[in-house]
LUMSE-190577 format. One record per residue (C-alpha): x, y, z. Coordinates in steps of 0.05 Angstrom, whole numbers, padded with zeros to 5 digits, always signed. Layout:
REM LUMSE-190577
XYZ/...
//
This chain:
REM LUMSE-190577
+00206+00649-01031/+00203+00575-01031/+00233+00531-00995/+00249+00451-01007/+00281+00395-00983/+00268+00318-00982/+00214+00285-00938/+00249+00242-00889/+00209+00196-00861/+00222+00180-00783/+00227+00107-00797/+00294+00071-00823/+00256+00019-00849/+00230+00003-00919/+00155+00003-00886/+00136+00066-00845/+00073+00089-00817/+00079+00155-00863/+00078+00133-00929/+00016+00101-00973/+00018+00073-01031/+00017+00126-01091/-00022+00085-01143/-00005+00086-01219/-00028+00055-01280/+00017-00005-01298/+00037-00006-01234/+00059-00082-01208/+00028-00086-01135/+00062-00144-01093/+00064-00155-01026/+00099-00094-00989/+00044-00053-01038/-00011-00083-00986/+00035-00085-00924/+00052-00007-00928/-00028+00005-00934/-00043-00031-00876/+00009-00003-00828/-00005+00080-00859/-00084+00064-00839/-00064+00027-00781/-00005+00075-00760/-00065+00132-00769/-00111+00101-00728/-00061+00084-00669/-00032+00162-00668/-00097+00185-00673/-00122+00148-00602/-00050+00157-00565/-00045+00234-00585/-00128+00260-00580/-00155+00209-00527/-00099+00173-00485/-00101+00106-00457/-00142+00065-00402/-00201+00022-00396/-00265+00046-00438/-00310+00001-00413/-00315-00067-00377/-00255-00105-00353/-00276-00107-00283/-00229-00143-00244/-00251-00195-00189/-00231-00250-00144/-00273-00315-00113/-00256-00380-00086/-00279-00435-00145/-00322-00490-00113/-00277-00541-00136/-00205-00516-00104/-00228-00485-00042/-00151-00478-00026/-00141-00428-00092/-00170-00373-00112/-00206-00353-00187/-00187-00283-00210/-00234-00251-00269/-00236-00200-00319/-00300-00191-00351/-00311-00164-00416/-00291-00102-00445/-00257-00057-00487/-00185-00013-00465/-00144+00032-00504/-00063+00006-00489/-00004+00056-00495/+00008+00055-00562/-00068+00075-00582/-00089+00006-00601/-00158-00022-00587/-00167-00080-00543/-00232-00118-00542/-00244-00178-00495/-00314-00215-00520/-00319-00259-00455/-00298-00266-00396/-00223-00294-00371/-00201-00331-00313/-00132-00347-00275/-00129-00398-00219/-00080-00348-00173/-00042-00406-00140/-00030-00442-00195/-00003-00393-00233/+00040-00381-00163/+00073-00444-00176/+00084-00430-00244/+00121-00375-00223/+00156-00411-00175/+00177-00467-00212/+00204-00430-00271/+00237-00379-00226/+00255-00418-00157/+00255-00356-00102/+00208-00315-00136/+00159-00319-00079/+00209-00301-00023/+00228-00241-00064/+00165-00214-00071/+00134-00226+00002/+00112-00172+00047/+00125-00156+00120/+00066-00187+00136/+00074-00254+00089/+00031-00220+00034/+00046-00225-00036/+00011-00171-00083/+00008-00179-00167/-00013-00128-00217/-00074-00140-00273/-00044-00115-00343/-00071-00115-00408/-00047-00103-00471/-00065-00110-00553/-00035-00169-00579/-00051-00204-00648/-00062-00274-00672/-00042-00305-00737/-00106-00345-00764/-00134-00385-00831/-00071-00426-00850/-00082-00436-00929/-00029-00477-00976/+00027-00441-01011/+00067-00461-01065/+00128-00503-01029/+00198-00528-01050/+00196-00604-01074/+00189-00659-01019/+00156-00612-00962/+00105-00632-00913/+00034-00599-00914/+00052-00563-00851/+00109-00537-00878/+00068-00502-00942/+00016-00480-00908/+00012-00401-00882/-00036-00363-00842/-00073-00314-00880/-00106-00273-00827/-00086-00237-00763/-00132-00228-00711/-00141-00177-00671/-00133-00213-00603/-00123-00180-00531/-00060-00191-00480/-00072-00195-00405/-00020-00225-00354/-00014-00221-00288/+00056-00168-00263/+00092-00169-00198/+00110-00092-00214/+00050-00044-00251/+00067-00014-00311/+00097+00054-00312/+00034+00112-00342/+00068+00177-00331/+00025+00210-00389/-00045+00179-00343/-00002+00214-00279/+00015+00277-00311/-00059+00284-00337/-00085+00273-00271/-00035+00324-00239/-00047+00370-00284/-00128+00368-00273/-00118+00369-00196/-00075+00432-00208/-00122+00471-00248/-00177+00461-00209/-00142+00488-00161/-00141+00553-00198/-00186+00611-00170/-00215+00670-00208/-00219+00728-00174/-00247+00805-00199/-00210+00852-00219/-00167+00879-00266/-00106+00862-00306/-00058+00865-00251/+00011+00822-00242/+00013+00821-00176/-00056+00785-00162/-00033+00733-00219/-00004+00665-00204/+00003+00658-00282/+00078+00643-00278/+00076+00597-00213/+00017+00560-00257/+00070+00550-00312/+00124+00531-00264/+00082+00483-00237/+00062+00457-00301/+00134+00451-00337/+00144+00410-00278/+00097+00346-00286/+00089+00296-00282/+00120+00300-00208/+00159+00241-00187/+00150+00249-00119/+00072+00238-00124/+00053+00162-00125/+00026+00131-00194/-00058+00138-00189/-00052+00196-00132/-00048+00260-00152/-00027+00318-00104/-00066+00362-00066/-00040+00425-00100/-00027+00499-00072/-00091+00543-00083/-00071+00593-00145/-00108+00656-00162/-00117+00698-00230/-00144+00756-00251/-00221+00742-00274/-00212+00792-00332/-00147+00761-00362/-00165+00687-00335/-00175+00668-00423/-00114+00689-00446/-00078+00663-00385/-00103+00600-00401/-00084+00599-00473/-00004+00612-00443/-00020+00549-00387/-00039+00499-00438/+00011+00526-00491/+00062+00512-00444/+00028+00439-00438/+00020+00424-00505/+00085+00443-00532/+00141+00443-00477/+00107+00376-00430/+00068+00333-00470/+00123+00313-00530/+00169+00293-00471/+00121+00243-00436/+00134+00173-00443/+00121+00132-00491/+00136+00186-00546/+00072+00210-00587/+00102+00209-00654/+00147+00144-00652/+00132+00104-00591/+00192+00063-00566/+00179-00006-00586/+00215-00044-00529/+00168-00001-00476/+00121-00037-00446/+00047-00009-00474/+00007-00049-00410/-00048-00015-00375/-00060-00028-00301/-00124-00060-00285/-00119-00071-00216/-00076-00093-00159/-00096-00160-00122/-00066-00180-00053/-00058-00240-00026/-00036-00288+00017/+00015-00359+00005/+00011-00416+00047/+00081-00416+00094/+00106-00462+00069/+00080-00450-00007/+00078-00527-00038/+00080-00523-00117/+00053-00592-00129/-00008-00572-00079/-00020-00491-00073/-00053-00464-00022/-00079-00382-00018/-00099-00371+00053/-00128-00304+00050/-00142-00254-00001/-00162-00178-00012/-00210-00150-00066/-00176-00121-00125/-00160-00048-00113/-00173-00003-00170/-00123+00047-00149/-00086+00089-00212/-00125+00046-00266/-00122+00091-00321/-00192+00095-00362/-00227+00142-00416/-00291+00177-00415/-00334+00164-00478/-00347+00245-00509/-00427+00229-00499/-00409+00235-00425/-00363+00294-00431/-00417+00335-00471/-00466+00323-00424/-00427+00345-00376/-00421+00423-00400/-00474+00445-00352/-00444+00419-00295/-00410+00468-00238/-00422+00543-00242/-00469+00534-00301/-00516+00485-00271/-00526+00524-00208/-00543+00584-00253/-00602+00550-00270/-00626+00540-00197/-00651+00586-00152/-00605+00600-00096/-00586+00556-00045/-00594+00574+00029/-00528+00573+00063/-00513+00502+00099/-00523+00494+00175/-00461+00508+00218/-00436+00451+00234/-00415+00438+00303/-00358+00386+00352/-00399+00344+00383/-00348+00304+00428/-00275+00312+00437/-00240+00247+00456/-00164+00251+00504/-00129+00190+00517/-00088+00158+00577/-00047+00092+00582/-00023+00053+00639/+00037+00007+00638/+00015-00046+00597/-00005-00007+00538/-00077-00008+00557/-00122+00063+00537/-00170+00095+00569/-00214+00151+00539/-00239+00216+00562/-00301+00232+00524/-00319+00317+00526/-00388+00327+00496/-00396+00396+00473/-00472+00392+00463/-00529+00451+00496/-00538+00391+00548/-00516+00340+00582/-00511+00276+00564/-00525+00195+00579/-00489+00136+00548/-00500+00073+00533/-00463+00013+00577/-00408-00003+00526/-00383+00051+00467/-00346+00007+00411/-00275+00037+00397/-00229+00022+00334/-00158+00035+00314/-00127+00041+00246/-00109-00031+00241/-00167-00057+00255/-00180-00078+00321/-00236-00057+00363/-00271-00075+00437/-00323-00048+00470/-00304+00005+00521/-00349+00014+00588/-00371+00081+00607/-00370+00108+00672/-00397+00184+00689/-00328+00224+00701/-00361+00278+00736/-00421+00296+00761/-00472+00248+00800/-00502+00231+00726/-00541+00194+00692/-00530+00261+00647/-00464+00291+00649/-00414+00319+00594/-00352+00277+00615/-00351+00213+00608/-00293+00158+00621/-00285+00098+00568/-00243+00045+00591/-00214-00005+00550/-00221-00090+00573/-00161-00107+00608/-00125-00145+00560/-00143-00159+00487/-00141-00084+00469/-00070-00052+00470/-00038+00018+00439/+00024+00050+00423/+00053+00122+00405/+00019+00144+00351/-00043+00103+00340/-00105+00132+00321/-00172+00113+00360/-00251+00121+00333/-00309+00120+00390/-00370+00110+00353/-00433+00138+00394/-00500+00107+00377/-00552+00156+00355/-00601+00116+00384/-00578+00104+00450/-00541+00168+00473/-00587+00212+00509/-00589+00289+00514/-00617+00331+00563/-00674+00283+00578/-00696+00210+00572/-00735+00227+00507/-00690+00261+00459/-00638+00217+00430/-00564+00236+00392/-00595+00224+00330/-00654+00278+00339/-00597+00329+00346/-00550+00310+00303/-00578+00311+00232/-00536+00356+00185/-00499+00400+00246/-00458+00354+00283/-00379+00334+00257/-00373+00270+00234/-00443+00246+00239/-00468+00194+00199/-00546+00192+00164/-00561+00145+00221/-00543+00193+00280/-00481+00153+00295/-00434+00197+00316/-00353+00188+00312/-00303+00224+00339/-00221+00214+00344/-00168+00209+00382/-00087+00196+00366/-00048+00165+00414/+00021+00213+00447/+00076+00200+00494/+00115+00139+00517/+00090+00092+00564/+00138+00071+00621/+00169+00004+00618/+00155-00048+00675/+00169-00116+00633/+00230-00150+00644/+00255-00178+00575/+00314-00227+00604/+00335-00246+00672/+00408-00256+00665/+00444-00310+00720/+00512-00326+00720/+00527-00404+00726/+00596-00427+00756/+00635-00490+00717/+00612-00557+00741/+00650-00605+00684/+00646-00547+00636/+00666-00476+00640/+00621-00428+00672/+00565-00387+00626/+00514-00340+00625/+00446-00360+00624/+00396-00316+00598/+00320-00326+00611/+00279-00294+00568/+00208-00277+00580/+00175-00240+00506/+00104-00247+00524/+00091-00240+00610/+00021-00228+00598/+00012-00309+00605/+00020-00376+00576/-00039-00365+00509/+00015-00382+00459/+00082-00405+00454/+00132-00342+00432/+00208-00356+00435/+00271-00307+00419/+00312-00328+00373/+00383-00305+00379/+00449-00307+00337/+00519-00284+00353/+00506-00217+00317/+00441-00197+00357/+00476-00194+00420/+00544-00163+00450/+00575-00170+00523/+00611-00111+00552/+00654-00107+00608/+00609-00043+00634/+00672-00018+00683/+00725-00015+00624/+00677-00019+00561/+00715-00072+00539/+00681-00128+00492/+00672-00200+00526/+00622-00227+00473/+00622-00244+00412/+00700-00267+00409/+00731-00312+00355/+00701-00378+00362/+00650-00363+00420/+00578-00373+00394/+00507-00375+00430/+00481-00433+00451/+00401-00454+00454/+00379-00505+00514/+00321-00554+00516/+00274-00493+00539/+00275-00446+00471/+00271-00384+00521/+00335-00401+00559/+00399-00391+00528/+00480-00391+00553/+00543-00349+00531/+00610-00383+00551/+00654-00357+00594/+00724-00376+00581/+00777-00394+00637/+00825-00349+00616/+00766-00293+00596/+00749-00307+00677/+00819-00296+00697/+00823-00223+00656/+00757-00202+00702/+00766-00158+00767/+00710-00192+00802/+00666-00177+00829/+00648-00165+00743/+00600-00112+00723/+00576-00133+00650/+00542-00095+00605/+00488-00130+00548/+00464-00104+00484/+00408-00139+00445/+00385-00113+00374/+00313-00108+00368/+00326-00114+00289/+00371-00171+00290/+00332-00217+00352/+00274-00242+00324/+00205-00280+00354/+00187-00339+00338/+00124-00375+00343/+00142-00446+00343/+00071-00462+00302/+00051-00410+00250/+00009-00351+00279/-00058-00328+00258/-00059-00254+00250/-00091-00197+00212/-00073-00163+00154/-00071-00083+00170/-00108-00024+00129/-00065+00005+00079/-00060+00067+00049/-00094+00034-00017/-00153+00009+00021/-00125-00065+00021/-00160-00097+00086/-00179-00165+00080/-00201-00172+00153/-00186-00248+00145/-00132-00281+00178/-00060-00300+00148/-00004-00334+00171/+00068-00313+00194/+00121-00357+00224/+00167-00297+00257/+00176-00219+00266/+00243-00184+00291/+00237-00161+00365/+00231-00093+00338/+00157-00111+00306/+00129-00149+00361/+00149-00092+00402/+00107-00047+00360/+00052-00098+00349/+00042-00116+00417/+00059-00049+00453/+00104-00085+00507/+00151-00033+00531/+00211-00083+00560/+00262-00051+00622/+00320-00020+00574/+00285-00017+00514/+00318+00041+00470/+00282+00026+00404/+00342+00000+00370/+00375-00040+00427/+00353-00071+00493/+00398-00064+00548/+00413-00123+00608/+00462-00118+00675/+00490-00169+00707/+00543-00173+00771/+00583-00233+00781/+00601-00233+00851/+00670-00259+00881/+00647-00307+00928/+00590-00340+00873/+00660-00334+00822/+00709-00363+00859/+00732-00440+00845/+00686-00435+00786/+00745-00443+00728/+00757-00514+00717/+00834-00533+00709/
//
């Protein structure tokens, strides 16, 4: 039986990317003739890449930053020379290198879009833009047509050539690649698939769960360029092959045609960039566009930059795993590896830690003077060690106590003790860390530097007063409140103010709960000293008051914020990404919560959200203080 109906071609328009031109004799070719050829090869060549190899950077195109000698305020970013693969399966080749001044084109931005900066700006003041590139073409070789009477040479002359040319901009968002995330999910799942002996039997099989897992990519919930860390899946070694063929059947047919942008007919309005990398940096506060400044900058970060592996590299790579151990003799099994310090931690009132070092070793052991100590942002001291049992020099506990101020924790933060190889002792004055710890000792390095870890738990008692509240009777005005503020007791190093509006604090009567402050028209008031500020107290607010008045204040630690009067050198934090300049920025304020957390300060009523303040206004200190 035969069956027949017309070809419909998946393109509306007169020139589609599946038909070609079906030459006859006597045939008059004209220009659509030569069009349609191009776009069939073209459209065969661009399906071909997209559908059998995928998209990402095939070689080259590494991404880098510098400061240029001749704008030592800016900051050159380059992409050398290479060749990608974009979205849509077309080739991009870049013959040299090309460069971007970074703050210039920040007040490009910022002149063409006023606000773009403040939109974009971190918690920390950073700003972070995305390396994309994309094919792009160029029309070339203008030659004279044929014109209407009285037109210009410009206006008769066409290009005769396109060029194929390359397209690479700097994004503040990356391009979305869920085909390069599903791919890399998918990987990261299989080889998480173990096969075990056995027989044929469903109940050892995972097969199903596989395909569940599978029908399910790519997974929203997993970050673009990080894959998850998948459950461990079994199947039966003996039915492992056709298993497989029902796995990537599943892939092929249900997941793949639904991943954007579409195999057959890509969606011309989505966007076909490929990420190259992710730059961060940071603007001068405030940014000038006639003069830009970039204070501090990061490396690019390669994160989820999508590339391809040439099929040289992929054959070679048949003997690797299973098969290339086949071909050497066995291995003898690795050393056990053993815990060679466990660290505890304690901290006093002021958010300063102390370590308890436990050294797990056949002997004793003998530090050093000072053991250098880090946490995950970055900052690090050297600790002194004292013997913490024992008459020493050798002992297995050991104290490390942090300088008294520079070096401060909170809940939660994770501490590294490096020990020196070379200058811990053990057992005796001639056998070092490093003679013991080569290939069976946790976290050692090829050195003999040992690390160990410790997080930080619990919450340290407050003993900081964050406002001394008076009450001050009318003397030509009506009586107030004056609140004294004191954000940073440690000393005078740096000027830090609180900044208050009506919002970011409320005033309770604390006997009848009733609300004193903010009323209609009542607003804050700042005094010469930017720490000292006054609420009003009405006459006839006075008069409503049992005295003696037992008032109840509320800051928010979100609202409040700190300010530093001059901008404040700090340090940018690790991220997730690996982002860690280690170079100062700039910031000109934080909310009270933040400088809480950065500074582990634990103020008298702090509740996380809110800081709590009592005051009593006594009847003798009240009375004759209303003005008539």
């Amino acid at each position: 039986m035969t069956v027949t109906q017309p070809c419909v071609s998946p393109d509306t328009g007169t020139l589609s990317p599946d038909l070609r031109v079906f030459y006859q004799y006597g045939m008059v070719l004209g220009l659509d003739d030569f069009v349609q050829e191009q776009t069939h090869n073209l459209g065969l060549d661009y399906h071909h890449e997209r559908a059998l190899h995928g998209y990402g950077t095939v070689y080259g195109l590494h991404v880098t930053t510098s400061t240029p000698p001749d704008a030592p305020d800016d900051v050159t970013l380059t992409v050398e020379p290479g060749m990608a693969v974009d979205q849509r399966g077309r080739e991009l080749t870049v013959p040299s290198a090309q460069c971007a001044r970074l703050g210039a084109w920040l007040a490009a931005q910022e002149e063409a879009h006023p606000g773009t900066i403040e939109a974009n700006l971190g918690i920390s003041g950073e700003l972070v833009v995305y390396v994309v590139a994309a094919y792009a073409e160029c029309a070339d070789d203008l030659i004279p047509l044929p014109g209407q009477p009285c037109s210009t040479s410009a206006q008769i002359q066409k290009p005769s050539r396109l060029r194929d040319a390359w397209d690479i901009q700097l994004s503040w968002t990356p391009p979305a690649m869920p085909a390069w995330d599903a791919v890399r999910q998918l990987a990261q799942l299989l080889n998480s698939v173990q096969l075990v002996p056995g027989p044929d039997l469903s109940l050892a099989s995972d097969e199903q769960a596989i395909i569940d897992a599978v029908l399910a990519l790519p997974s929203p919930a997993i970050p673009s360029g990080s894959p998850p860390l998948p459950a461990s899946y079994q199947l039966p070694a003996d039915a492992a092959d056709a298993a497989f063929d029902r796995i990537f059947t599943a892939w092929v047919t249900q997941v793949r045609p639904q991943l954007a942008p579409d195999l057959t007919a890509p969606d011309p309005n989505w966007d076909p960039s490929i990420l190259l990398a992710a730059v961060t940096f940071t603007p001068q506060t405030p940014f000038s566009t006639s003069s830009p400044v970039v204070t501090s900058y990061a490396d690019p970060d390669d994160t989820g930059r999508p590339y391809l592996l040439h099929t040289g590299l992929i054959q070679e790579l048949r003997l690797g795993g299973q098969a290339g151990a086949a071909l050497s003799p066995p291995a003898s099994p690795p050393p056990l590896v053993q815990e060679a310090v466990t660290l505890s931690s304690t901290v006093n009132s002021d958010g300063v830690p102390a370590l308890t070092a436990w050294f797990h070793l056949p002997e004793p052991v003998s530090l050093p003077p000072a053991i250098q100590v880090a946490d995950e942002k970055g900052q690090t001291a050297a600790f002194t060690t004292e013997v913490a049992s024992g008459a020493g020099p050798f002992s297995p506990l050991w104290t490390l106590s942090a300088p008294s101020s520079g070096f401060t924790v909170t809940d939660g933060d994770q501490l590294g003790a490096t020990f020196p190889g070379a200058a811990v002792l053990v057992g005796n004055s001639a056998t070092t860390l490093a003679a013991v710890a080569a290939g069976s000792l946790l976290d050692a390095a090829g050195t003999g530097d040992v690390t160990a870890y410790t997080t930080v738990r619990g919450t340290f008692p407050a003993s900081v007063s964050f406002v001394t509240v008076s009450f001050v009777p009318a003397n030509g005005s009506n009586a107030h409140l004056e609140l004294w503020f004191h954000p940073q007791p440690q000393g005078v190093s740096e000027n830090v103010f609180v900044e208050l509006t009506s919002p970011s604090v409320e005033v309770y009567n604390d006997l009848t709960g009733a609300v004193l402050f903010p009323l209609a028209g009542e607003s804050l008031t700042a005094t010469a000293n930017r720490n000292i500020w006054t609420i009003p107290l009405s006459p006839t607010l006075q008069k409503t008051l049992r005295l003696p008045a037992y008032l109840r204040l509320v800051f928010s630690t979100e609202q409040t914020t700190v300010d530093f009067g001059v901008l404040r050198p700090i340090r940018l934090p690790v991220t997730p990404g690996g982002i860690n300049t280690g170079l100062p920025i700039l910031r000109p304020s934080v909310s009270l919560a933040d400088w809480i957390n950065s500074t582990g300060i634990r103020y008298v009523g702090w509740e996380g959200s809110t800081i709590v303040a009592f005051a009593r206004i006594a009847a003798s200190v009240a009375e004759g203080a209303v003005g008539d």
